[in-house]
VEXDREN-2710 file (C-alpha; in Angstrom, 1 decimal):
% VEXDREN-2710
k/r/px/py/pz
1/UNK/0.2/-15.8/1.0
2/UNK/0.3/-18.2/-2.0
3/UNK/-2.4/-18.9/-4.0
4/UNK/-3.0/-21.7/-6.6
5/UNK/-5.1/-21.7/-9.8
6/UNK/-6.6/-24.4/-11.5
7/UNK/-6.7/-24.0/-15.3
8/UNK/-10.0/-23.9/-17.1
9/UNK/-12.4/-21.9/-19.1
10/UNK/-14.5/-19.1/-16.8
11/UNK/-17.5/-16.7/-17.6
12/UNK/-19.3/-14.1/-15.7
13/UNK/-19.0/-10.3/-15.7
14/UNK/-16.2/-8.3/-13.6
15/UNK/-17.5/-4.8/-12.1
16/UNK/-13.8/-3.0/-12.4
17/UNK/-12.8/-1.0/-9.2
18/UNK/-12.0/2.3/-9.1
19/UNK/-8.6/4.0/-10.2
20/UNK/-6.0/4.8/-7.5
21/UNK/-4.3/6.9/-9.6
22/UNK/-7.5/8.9/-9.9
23/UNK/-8.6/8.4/-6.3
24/UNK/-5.4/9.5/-5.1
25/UNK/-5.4/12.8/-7.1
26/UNK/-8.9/14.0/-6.2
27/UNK/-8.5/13.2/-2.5
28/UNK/-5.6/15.3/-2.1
29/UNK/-7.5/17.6/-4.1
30/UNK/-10.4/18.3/-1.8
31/UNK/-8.3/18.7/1.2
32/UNK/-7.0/21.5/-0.2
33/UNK/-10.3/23.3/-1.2
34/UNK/-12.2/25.8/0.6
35/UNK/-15.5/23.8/1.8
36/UNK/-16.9/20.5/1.6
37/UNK/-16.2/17.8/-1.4
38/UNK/-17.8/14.8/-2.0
39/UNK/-15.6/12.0/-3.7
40/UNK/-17.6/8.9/-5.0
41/UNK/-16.6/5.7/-6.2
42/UNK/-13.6/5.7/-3.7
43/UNK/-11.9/2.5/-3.5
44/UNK/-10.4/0.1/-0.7
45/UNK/-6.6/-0.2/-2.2
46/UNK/-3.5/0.1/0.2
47/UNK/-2.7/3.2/-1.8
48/UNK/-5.8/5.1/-1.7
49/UNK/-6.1/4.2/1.9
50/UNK/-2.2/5.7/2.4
51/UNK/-3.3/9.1/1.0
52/UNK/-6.6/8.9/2.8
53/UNK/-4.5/8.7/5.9
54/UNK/-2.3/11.3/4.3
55/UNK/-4.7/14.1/3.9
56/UNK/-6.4/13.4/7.7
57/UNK/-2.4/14.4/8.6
58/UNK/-2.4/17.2/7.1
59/UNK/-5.7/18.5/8.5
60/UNK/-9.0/17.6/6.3
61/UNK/-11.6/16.2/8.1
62/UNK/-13.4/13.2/6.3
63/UNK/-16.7/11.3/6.9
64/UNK/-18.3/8.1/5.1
65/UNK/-21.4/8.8/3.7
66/UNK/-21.6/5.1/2.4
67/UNK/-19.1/2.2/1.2
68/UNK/-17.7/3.9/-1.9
69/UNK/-18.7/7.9/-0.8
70/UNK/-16.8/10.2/0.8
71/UNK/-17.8/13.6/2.3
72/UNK/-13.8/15.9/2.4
73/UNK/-14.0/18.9/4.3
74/UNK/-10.3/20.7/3.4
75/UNK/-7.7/22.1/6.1
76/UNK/-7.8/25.3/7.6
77/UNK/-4.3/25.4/8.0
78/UNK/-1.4/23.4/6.9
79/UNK/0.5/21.8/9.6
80/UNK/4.3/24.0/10.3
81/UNK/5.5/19.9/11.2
82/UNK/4.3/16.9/9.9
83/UNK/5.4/13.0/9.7
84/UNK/3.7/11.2/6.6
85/UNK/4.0/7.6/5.8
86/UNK/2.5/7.2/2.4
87/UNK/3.1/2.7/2.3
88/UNK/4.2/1.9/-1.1
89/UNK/2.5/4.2/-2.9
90/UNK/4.8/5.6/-5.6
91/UNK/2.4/8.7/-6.7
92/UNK/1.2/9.5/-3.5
93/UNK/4.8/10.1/-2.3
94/UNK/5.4/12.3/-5.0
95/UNK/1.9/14.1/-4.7
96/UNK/2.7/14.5/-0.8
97/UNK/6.0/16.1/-1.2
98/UNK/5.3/18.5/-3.5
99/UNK/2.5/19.6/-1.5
100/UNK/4.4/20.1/1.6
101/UNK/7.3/21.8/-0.4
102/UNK/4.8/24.5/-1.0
103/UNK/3.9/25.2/2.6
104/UNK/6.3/26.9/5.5
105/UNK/7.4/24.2/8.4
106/UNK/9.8/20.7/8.5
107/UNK/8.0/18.0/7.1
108/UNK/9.4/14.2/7.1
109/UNK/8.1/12.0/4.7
110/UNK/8.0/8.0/4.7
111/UNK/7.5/5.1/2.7
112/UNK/8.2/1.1/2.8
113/UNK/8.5/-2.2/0.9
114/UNK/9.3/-1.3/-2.8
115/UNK/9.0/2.6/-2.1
116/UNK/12.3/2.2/-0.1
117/UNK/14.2/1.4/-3.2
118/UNK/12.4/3.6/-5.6
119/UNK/14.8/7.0/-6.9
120/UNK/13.5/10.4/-5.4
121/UNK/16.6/12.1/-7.1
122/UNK/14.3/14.1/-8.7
123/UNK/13.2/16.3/-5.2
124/UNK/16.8/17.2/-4.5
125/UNK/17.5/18.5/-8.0
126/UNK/14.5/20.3/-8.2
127/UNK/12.9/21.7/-5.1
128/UNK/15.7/24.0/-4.1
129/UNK/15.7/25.6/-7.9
130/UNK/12.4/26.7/-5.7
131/UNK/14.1/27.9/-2.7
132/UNK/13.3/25.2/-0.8
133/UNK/15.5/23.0/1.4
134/UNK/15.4/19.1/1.0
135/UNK/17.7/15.9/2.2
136/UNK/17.6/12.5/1.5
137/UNK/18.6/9.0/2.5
138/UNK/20.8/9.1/-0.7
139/UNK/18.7/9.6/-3.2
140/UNK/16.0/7.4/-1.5
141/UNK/13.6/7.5/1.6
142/UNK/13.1/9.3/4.3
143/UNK/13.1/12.8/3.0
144/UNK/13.2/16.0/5.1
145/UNK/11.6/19.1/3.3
146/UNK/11.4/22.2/4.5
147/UNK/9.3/25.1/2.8
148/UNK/7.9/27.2/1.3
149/UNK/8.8/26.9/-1.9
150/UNK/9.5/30.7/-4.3
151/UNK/7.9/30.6/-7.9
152/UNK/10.2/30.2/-10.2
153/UNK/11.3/29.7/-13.7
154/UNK/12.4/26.2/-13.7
155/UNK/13.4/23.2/-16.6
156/UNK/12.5/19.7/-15.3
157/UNK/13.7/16.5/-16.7
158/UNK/10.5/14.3/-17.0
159/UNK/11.9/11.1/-18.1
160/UNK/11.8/9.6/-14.4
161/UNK/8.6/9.7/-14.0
162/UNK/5.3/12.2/-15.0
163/UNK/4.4/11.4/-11.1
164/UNK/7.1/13.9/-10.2
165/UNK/5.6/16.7/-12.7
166/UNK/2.0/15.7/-11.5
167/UNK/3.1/16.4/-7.9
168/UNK/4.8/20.1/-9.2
169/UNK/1.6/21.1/-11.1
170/UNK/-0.5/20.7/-7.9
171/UNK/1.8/22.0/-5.5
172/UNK/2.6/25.4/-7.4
173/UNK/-0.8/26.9/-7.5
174/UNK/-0.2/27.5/-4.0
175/UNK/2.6/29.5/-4.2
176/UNK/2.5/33.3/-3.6
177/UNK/4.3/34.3/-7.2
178/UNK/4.0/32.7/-10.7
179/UNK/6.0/29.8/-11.8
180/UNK/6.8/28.3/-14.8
181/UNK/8.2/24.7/-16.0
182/UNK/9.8/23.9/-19.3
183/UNK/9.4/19.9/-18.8
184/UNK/11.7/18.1/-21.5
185/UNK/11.9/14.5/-21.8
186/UNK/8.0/13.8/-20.7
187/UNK/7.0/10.2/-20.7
188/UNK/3.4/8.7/-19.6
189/UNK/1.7/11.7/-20.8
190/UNK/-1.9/10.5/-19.9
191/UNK/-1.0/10.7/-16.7
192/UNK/0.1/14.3/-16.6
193/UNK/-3.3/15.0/-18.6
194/UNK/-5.3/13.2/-16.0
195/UNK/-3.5/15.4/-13.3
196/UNK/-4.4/18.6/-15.4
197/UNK/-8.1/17.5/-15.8
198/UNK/-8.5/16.9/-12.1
199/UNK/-7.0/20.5/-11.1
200/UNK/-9.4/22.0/-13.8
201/UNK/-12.6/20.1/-12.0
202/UNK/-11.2/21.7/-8.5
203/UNK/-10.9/25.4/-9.9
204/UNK/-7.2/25.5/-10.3
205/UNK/-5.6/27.0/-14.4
206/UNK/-2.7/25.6/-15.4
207/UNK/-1.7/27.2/-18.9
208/UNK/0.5/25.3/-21.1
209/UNK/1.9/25.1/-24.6
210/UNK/2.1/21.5/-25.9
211/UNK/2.5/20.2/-22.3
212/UNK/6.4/21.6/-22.6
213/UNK/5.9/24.9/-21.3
214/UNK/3.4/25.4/-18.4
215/UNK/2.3/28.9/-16.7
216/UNK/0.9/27.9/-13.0
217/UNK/-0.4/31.4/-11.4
218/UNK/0.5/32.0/-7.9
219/UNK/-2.2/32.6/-4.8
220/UNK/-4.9/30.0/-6.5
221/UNK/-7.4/28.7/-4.4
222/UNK/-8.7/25.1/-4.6
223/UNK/-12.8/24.6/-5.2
224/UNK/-14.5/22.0/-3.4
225/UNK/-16.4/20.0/-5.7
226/UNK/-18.6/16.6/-6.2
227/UNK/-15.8/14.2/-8.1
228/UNK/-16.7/10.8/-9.4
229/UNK/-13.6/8.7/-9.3
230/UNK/-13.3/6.6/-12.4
231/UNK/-13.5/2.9/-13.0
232/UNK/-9.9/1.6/-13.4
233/UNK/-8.4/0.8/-17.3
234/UNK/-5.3/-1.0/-15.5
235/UNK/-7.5/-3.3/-13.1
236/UNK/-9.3/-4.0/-15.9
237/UNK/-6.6/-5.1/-18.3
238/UNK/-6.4/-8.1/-16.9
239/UNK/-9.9/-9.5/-17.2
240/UNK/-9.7/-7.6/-20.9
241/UNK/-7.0/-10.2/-21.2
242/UNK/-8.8/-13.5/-20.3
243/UNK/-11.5/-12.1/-22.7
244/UNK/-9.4/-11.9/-25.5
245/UNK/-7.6/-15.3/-25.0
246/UNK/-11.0/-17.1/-25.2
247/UNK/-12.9/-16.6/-21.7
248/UNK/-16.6/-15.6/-22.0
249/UNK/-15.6/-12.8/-19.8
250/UNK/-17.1/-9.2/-19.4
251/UNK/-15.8/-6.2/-17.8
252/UNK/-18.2/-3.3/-16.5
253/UNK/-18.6/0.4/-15.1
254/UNK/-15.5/1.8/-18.0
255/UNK/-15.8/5.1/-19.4
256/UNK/-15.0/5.0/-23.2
257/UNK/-13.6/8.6/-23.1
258/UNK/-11.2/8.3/-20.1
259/UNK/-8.1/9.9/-20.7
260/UNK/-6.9/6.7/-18.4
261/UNK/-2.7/5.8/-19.8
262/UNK/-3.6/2.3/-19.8
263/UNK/-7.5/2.2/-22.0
264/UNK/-4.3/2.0/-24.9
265/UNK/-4.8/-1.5/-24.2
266/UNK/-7.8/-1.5/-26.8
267/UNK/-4.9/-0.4/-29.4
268/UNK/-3.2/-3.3/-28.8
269/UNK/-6.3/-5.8/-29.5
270/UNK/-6.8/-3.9/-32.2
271/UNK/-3.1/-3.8/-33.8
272/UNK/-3.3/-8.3/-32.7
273/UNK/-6.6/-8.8/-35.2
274/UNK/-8.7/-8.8/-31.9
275/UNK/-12.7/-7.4/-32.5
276/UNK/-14.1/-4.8/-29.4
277/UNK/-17.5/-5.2/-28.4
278/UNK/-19.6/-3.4/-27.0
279/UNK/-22.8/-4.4/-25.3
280/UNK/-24.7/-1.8/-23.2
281/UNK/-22.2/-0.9/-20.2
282/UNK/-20.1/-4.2/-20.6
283/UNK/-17.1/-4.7/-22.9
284/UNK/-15.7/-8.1/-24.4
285/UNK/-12.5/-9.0/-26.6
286/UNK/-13.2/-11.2/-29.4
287/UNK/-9.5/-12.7/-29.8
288/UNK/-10.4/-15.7/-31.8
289/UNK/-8.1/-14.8/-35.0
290/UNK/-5.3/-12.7/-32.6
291/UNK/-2.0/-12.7/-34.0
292/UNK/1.4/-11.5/-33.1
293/UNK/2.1/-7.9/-32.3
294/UNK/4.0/-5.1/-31.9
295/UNK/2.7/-2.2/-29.1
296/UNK/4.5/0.7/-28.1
297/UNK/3.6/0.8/-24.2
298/UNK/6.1/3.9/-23.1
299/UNK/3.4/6.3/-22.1
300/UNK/1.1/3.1/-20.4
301/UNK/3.8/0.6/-18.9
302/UNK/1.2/-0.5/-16.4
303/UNK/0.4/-2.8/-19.4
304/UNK/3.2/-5.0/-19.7
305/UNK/2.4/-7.6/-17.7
306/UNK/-1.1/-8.0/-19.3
307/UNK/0.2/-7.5/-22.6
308/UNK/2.8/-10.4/-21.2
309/UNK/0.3/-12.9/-20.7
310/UNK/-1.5/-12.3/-24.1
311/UNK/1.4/-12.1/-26.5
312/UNK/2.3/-15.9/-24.9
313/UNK/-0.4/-16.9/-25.9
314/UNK/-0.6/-14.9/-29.5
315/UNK/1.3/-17.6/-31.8
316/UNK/4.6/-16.0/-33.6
317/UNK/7.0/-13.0/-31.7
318/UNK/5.0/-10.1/-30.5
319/UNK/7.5/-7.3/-29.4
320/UNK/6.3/-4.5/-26.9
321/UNK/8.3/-1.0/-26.6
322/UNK/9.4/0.4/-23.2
323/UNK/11.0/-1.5/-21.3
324/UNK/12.9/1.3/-20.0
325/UNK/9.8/2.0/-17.9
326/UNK/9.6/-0.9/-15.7
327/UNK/12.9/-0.7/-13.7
328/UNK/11.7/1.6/-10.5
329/UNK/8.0/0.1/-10.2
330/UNK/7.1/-2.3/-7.1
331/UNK/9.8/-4.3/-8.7
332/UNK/12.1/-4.4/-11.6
333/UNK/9.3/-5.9/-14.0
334/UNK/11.2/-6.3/-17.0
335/UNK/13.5/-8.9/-15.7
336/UNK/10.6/-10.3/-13.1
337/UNK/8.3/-10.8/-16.3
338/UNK/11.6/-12.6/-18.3
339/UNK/12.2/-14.7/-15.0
340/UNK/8.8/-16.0/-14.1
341/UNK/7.1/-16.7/-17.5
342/UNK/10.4/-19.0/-18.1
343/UNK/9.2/-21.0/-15.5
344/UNK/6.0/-21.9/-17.7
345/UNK/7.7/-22.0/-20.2
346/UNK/7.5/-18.8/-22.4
347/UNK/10.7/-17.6/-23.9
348/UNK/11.1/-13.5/-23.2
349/UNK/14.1/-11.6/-24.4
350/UNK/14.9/-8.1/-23.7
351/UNK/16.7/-6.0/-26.1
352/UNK/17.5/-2.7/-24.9
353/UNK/13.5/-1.2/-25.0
354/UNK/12.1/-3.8/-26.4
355/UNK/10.8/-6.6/-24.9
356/UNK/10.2/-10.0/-27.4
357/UNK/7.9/-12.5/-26.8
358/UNK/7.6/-15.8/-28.1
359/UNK/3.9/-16.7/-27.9
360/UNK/2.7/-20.2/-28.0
361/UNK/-0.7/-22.5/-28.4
362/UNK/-0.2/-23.5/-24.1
363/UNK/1.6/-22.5/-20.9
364/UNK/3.0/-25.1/-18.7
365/UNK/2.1/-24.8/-15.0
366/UNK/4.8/-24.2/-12.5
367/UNK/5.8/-21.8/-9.6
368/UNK/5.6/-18.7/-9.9
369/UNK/6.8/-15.2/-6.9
370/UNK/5.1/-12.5/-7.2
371/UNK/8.2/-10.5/-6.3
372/UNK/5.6/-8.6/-4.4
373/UNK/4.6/-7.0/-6.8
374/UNK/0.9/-6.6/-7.3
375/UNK/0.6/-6.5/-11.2
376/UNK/2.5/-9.5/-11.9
377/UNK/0.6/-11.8/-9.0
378/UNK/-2.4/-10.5/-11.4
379/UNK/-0.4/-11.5/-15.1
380/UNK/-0.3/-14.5/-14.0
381/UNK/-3.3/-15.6/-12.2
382/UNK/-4.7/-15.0/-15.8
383/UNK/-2.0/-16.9/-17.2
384/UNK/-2.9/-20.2/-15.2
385/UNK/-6.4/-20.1/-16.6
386/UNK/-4.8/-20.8/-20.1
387/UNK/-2.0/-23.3/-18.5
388/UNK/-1.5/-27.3/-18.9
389/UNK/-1.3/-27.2/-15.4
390/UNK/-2.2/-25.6/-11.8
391/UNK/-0.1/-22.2/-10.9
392/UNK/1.2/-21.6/-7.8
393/UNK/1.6/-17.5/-7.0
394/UNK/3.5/-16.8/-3.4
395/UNK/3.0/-12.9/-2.8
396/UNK/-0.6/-13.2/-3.7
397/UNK/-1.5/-10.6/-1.0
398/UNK/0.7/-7.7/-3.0
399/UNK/-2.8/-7.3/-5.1
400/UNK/-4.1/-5.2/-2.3
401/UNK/-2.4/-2.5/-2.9
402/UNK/-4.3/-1.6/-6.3
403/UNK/-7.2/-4.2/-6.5
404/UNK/-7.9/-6.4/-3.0
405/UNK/-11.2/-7.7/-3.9
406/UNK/-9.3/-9.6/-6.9
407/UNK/-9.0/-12.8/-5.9
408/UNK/-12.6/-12.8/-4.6
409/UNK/-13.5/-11.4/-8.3
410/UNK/-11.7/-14.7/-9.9
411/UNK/-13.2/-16.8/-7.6
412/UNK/-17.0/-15.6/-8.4
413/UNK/-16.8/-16.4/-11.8
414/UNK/-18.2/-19.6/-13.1
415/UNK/-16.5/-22.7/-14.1
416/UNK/-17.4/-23.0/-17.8
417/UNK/-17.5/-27.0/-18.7
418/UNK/-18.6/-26.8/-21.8
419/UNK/-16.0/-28.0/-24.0
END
């Protein structure tokens, strides 16, 4: 599907969606507690509908109690044989697994798209450290698990990805003896303490010491609960964006004290001379005197391509750190961001971790593919607000996966003709 946006100045208020990467955590969560959760604020995104479909699998029975509510009652018994297709959700594969690992039986887990190219090295050189058996498609999809998993003590390599630890923590619990991890290397720690916060609300300990060494007690049970799912910091990044470029636009429904990786993106106003406001439950970016900066984003790459689109249009070199993080994510967005803003005109160059753009006063209009990747269909559907002329995005579907009502949320907003 191709979309093509008309520059010019918008206003309105965006109510931000829920987080996936919350969602996906406390869904999996209540199906496996003892009773009857209830989840609100759950979204509509491709991935939170994958591990929806996930935990049904798996045994957890799940009724509606209105658009955004869900009612989870959790398994009675874990399936000895299972087949789980988890789409191209990156977390929920690695929640999924883990999960599985823990339990006895031959489970055979699926993806597609992006998630057929993404590394799941990580399961072979861990999981049998746990006495459990695991095969691969070298490296990649399908894998073939077979459990239980043995507590252990274990050291895991967290560079790849906190999703793989987050997936560890959760499964362990379940165990019949005590494990611990000694996790070296950790990057996106947010995430890890968003998975930590989310086993506390549904009665599982986790001890650690300075999230390096972790104590996870066998034979814990998980507690149903009632879970609001939180408003999402990397939906909204976007919109934040467009504010701080100059559009009277709004955002609502954020929480101020998330523990969210990607609310850092209020660092990075700040560090570009940009003013936060707050107004009751709406937030606006007052970019008027923004400059060039310089952001480290290794523990939130989710920001890049926002951050992309404002440091083009910051005047001078604004340099962003962590580049290193973008290779495995629904595409390799490093070179995908370097590509595509050359073709309005924006010189990016990429020096080992560091990413350097050259921001300027316009954008040119041009063509731009999404690379199906749903973040940078988003980048730049901002970026042709602030171009010379129309943008063309092909992949504009891919924003289904983490935020589908976003093209209806551009087109709602009101042209703004004041000059």
């Amino acid at each position: 599907m191709k979309k093509i946006i008309q520059p010019g100045k918008r206003f309105g208020t965006i109510a931000i969606p829920s987080s996936k990467s919350d969602s996906q955590r406390a869904l999996l969560a209540a199906a496996l507690s003892k009773g009857e959760s209830k989840l609100i604020n759950i979204g509509k995104s491709e991935d939170e509908l994958a591990m929806i479909s996930a935990i049904q699998q798996i045994g957890a029975k799940i009724k509606r109690l209105d658009e955004f509510t869900f009612s989870i009652i959790g398994l009675k018994k874990f399936p000895k044989e299972l087949e789980i297709n988890m789409g191209e959700s990156g977390l929920g594969i690695r929640l999924i697994t883990s999960i599985c690992a823990a339990h006895k039986g031959v489970f055979m887990i699926y993806g597609k798209g992006s998630l057929e190219n993404r590394p799941l090295t990580f399961f072979e050189e861990t999981l049998p450290k746990f006495n459990a058996v695991i095969s691969s498609n070298n490296g990649l999809i399908p894998l073939e698990i077979e459990g239980p998993m043995q507590g252990s003590i274990v050291e895991i390599d967290g560079s790849q990805s906190s999703q793989n630890i987050s997936g560890m923590l959760m499964a362990l619990p379940l165990l019949k003896e005590e494990s611990r991890i000694r996790v070296k290397n950790l990057n996106s720690l947010p995430y890890l303490q968003m998975t930590l916060d989310t086993l506390a609300k549904f009665g599982i300990e986790i001890l650690h010491k300075n999230y390096e060494d972790f104590i996870i007690r066998g034979n814990q049970n998980y507690l149903s609960t009632s879970y609001r799912i939180e408003s999402d910091w990397s939906s909204a990044s976007y919109w934040l964006v467009a504010s701080a470029l100059g559009m009277n636009i709004k955002v609502s429904g954020l929480s101020m004290t998330s523990i969210q990786a990607d609310r850092q993106i209020l660092d990075a106003f700040e560090l570009a001379n940009c003013i936060v406001e707050f107004k009751e439950d709406t937030i606006r970016i007052n970019g008027k005197n923004r400059k060039a900066f310089k952001f480290n984003a290794t523990h939130c790459p989710d920001l890049f391509p926002a951050l992309v689109t404002f440091a083009a249009l910051c005047y001078g070199k604004s340099e962003i750190k962590g580049v290193g993080r973008l290779i495995h994510k629904e595409s390799n967005r490093g070179t995908v961001l370097l590509e595509e803003f050359a073709n309005i005109g924006v010189i990016i160059i990429l020096d080992g971790d560091i990413m350097h753009i050259h921001g300027k006063q316009s954008l040119e209009g041009g063509k731009i593919n999404s690379h199906n990747d749903h973040r940078i269909a988003m980048c730049f559907a901002i970026a042709a607000l602030f171009s010379d002329e129309e943008i063309e995005i092909s992949g504009a579907e891919s924003v289904n996966k983490s935020y589908p009502r976003f093209w209806n949320d551009l087109e709602k907003l009101n042209l703004d003709s004041r000059k």
